[in-house]
Residue frames as a rotation matrix with the C-alpha (Angstrom) as fourth column:
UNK 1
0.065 0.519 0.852 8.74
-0.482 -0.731 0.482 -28.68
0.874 -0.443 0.203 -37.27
UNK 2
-0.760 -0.538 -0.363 9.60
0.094 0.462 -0.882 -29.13
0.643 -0.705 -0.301 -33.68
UNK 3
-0.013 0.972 0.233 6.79
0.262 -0.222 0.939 -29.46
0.965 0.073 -0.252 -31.19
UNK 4
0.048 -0.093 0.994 6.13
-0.672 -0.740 -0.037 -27.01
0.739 -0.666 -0.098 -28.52
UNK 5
-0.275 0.122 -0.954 6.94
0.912 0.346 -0.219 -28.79
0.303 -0.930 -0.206 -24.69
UNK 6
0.740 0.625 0.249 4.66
0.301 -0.639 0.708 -26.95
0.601 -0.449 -0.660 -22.03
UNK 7
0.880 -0.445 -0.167 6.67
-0.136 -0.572 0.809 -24.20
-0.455 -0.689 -0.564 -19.78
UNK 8
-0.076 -0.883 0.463 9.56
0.880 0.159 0.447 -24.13
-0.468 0.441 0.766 -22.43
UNK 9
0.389 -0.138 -0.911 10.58
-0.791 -0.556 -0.254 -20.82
-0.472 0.819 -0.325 -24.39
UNK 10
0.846 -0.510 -0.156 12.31
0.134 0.487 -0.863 -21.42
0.516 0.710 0.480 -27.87
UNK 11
0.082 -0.994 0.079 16.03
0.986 0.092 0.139 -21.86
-0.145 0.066 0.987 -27.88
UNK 12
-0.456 -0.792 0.405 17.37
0.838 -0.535 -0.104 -18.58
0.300 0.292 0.908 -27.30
UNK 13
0.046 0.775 0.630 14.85
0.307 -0.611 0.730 -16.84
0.951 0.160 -0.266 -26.10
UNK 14
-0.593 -0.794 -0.135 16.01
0.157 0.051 -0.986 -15.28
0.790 -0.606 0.094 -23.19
UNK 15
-0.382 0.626 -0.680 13.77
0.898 0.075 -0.434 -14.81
-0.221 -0.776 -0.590 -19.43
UNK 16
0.407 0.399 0.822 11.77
0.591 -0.801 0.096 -11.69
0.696 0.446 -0.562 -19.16
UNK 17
0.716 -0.569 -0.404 14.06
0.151 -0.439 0.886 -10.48
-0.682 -0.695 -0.229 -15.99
UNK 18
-0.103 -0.950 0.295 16.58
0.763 0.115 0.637 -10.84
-0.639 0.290 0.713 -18.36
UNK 19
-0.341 0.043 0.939 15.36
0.939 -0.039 0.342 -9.43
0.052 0.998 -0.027 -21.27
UNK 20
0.979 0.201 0.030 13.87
0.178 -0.920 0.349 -6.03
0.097 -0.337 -0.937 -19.08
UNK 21
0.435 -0.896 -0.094 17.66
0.325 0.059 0.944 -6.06
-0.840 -0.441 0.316 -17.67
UNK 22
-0.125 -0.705 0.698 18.80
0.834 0.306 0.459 -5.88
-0.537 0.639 0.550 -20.99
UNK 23
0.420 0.473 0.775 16.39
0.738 -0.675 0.013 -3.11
0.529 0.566 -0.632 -22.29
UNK 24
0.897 0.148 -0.417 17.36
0.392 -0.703 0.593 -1.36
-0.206 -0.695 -0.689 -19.07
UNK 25
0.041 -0.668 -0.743 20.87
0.187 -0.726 0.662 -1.09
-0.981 -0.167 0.095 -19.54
UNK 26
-0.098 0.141 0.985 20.45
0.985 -0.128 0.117 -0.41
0.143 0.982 -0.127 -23.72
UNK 27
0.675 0.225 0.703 18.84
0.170 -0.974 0.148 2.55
0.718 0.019 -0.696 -22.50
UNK 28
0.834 -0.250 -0.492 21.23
0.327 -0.494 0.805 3.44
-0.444 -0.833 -0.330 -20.06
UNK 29
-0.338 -0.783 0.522 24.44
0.652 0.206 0.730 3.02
-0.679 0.587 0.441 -22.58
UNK 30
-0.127 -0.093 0.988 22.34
0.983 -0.142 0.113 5.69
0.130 0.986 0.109 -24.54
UNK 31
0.741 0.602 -0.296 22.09
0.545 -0.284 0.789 7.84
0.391 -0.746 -0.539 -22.23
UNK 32
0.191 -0.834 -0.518 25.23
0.472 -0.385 0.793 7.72
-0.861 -0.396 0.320 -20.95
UNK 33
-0.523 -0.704 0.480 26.61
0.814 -0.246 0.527 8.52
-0.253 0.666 0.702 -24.54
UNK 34
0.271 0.399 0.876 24.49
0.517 -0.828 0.218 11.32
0.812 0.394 -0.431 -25.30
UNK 35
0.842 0.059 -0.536 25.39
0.518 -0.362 0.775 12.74
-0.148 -0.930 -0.335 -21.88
UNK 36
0.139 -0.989 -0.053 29.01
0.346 -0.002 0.938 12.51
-0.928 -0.149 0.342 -22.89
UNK 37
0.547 0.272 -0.792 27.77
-0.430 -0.720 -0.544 14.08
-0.718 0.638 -0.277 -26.58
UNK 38
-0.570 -0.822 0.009 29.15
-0.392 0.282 0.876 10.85
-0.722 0.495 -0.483 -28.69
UNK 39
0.201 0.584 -0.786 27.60
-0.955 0.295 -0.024 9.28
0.218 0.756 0.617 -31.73
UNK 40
0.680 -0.123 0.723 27.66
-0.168 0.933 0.317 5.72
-0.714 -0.337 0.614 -31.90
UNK 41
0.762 -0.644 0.061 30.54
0.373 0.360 -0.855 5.75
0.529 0.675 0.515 -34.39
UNK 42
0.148 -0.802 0.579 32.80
-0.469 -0.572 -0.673 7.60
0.871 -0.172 -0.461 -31.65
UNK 43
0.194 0.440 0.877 31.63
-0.963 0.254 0.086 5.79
-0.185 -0.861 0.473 -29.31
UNK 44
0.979 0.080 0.189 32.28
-0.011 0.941 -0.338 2.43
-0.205 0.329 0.922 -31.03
UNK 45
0.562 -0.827 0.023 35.47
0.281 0.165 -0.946 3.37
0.778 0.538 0.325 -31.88
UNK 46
0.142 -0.666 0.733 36.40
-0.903 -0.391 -0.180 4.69
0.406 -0.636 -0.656 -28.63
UNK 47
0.668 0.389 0.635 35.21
-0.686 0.652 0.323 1.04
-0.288 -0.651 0.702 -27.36
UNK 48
-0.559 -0.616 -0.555 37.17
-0.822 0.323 0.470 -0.63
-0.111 0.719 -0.687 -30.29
UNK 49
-0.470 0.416 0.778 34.14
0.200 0.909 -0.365 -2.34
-0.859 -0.016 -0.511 -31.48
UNK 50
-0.768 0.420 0.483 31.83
0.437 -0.209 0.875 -2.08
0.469 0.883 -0.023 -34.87
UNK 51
-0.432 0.902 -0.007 28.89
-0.901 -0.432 -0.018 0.87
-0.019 -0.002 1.000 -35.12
UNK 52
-0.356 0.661 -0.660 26.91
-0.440 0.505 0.743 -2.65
0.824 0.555 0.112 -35.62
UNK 53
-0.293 0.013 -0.956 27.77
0.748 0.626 -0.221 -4.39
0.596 -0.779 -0.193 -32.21
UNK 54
-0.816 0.322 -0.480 26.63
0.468 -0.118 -0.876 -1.34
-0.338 -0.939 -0.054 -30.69
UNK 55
-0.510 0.807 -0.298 23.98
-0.714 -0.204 0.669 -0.80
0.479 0.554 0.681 -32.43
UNK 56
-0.003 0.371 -0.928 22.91
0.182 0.913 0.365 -4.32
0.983 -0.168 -0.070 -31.35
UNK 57
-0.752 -0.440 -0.491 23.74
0.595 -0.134 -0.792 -3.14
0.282 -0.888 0.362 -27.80
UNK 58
-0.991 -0.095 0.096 21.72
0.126 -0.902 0.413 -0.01
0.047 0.421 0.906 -28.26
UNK 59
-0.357 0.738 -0.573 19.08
-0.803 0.071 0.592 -1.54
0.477 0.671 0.567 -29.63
UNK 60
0.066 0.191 0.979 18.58
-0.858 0.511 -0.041 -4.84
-0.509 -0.838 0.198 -26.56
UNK 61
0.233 0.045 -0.971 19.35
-0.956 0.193 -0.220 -7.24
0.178 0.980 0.088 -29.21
UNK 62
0.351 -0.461 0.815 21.32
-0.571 0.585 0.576 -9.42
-0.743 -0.667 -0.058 -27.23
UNK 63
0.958 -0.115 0.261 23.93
0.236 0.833 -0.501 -11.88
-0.160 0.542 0.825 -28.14
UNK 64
0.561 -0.741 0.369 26.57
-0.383 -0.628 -0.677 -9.06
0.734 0.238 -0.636 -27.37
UNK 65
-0.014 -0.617 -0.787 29.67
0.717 0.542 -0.438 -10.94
0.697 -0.570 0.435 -25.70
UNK 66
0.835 0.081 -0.545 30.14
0.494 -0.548 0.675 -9.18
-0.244 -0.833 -0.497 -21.77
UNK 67
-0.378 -0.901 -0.213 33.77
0.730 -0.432 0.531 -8.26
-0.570 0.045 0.820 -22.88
UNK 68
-0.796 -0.256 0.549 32.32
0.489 -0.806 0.334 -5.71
0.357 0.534 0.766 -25.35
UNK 69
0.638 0.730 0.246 29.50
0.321 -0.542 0.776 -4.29
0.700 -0.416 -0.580 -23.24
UNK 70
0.392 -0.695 -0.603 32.78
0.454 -0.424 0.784 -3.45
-0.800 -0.581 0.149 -20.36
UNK 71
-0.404 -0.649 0.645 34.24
0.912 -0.233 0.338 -2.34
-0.069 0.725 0.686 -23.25
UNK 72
0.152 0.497 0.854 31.47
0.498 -0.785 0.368 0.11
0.854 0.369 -0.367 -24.18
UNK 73
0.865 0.021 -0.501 31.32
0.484 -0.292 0.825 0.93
-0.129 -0.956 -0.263 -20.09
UNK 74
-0.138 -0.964 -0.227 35.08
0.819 -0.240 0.522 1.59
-0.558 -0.114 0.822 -20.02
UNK 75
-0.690 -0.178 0.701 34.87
0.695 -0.430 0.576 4.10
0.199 0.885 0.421 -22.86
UNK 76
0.072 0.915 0.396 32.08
0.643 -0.346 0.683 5.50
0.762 0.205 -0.614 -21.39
UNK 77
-0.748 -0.614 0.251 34.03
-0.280 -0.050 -0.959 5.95
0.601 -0.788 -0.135 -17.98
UNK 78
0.433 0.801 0.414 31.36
-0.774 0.096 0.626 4.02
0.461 -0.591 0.661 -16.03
UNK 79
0.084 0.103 -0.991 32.84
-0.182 0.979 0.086 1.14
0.980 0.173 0.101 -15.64
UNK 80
-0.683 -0.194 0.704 34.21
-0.390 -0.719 -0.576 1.92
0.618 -0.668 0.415 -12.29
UNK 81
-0.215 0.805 0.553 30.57
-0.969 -0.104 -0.226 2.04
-0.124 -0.584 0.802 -10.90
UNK 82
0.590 0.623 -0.514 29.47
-0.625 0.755 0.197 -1.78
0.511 0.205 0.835 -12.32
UNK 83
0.065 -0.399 -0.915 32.24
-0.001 0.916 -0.400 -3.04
0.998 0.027 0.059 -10.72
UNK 84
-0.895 0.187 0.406 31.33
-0.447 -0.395 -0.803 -1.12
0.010 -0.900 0.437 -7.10
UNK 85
0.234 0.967 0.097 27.76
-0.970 0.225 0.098 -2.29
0.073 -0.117 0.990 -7.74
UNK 86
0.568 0.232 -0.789 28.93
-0.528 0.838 -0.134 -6.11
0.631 0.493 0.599 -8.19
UNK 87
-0.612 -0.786 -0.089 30.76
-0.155 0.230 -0.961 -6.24
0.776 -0.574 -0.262 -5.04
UNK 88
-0.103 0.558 -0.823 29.87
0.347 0.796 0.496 -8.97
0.932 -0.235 -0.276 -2.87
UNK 89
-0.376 -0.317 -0.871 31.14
0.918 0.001 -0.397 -7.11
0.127 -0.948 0.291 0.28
UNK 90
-0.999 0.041 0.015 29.25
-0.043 -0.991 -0.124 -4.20
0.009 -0.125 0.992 -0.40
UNK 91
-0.195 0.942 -0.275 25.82
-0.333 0.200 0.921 -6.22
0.923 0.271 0.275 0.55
UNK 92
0.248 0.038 0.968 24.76
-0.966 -0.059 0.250 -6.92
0.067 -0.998 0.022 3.95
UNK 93
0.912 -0.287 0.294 25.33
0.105 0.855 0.508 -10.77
-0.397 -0.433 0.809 3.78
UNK 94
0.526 -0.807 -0.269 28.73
0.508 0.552 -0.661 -10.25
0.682 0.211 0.701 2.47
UNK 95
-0.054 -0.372 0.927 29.43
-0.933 -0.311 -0.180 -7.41
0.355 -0.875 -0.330 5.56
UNK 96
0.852 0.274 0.446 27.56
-0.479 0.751 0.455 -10.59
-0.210 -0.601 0.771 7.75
UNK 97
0.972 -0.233 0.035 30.11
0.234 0.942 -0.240 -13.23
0.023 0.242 0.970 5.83
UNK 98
0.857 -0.509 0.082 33.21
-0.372 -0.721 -0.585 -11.06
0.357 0.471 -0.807 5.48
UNK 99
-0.251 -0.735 0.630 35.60
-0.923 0.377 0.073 -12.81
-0.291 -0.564 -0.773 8.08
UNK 100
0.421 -0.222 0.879 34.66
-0.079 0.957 0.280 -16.46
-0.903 -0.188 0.385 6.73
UNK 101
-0.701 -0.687 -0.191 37.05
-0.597 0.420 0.683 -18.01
-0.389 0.593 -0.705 4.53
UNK 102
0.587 0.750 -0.305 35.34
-0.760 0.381 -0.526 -18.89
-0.278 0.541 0.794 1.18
UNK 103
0.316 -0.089 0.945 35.38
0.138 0.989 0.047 -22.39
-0.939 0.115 0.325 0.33
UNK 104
-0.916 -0.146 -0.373 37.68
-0.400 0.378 0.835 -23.36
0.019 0.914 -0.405 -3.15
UNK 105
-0.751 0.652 -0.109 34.64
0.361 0.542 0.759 -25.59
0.554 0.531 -0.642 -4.09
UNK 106
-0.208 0.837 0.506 30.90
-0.915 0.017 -0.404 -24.96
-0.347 -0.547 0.762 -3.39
UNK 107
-0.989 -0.081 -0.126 29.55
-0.116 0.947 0.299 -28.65
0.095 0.311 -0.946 -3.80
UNK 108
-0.266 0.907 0.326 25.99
-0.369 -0.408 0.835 -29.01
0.890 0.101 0.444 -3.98
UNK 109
-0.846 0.204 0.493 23.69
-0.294 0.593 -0.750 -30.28
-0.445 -0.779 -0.441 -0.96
UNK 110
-0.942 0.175 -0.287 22.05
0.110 0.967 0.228 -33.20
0.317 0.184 -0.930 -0.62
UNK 111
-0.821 0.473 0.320 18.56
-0.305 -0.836 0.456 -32.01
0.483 0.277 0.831 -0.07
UNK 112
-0.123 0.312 -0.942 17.11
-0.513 0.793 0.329 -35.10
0.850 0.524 0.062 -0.06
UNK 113
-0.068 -0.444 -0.893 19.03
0.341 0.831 -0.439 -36.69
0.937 -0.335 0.095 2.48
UNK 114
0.831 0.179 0.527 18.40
-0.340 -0.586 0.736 -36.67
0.440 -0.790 -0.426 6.42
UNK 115
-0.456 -0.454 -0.765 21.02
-0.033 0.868 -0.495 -37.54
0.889 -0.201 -0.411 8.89
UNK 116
0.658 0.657 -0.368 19.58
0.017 0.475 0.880 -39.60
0.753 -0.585 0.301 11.54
């Protein structure tokens, strides 16, 4: 028996932003497929994944790899839209940032440190 450290979750236990995030899209991914009038065995197979992994999907289970949740998207014909929604340049600081040339490395900063 391992003992509890204060302000730790267990191992694996993901945030609750996360874990709403997750419920949200679940329910959206059923949604969508009833919209589109598929079971989750046509659906799974349109994804090329197992009725189980979306089930688990379905169902906020987490632990489902991102390649088969695009998968399910694709198949769903959404995908499309997550990858408009995940564009930096389609947010006001990346309009603001758009003409600077992103650094190859981000390196952390030195918080700490003043210079004099």
């Amino acid at each position: 028996m391992s003992a509890k450290v204060p302000g730790t979750r267990p191992r694996g236990s993901a945030p609750l932003p996360v874990r709403r995030a997750l419920r949200e899209v679940a329910d959206d991914v059923v949604v969508w497929r009833k919209l589109r009038g598929l079971t989750q065995a046509q659906l799974a197979d349109r994804a090329g994944i197992s009725p189980n992994t979306l089930r688990r999907l379905e169902n906020a289970d987490g632990g489902i790899t991102l390649e088969n949740v695009l998968r399910v998207l694709r198949a769903l014909g959404v995908l499309d839209s997550l990858s408009r929604a995940l564009d930096p340049y389609e947010t006001d600081v990346g309009r603001l940032r758009a003409d600077e040339q992103l650094p190859q490395r981000v390196r952390p900063k030195n918080l700490t440190r003043r210079d004099a």
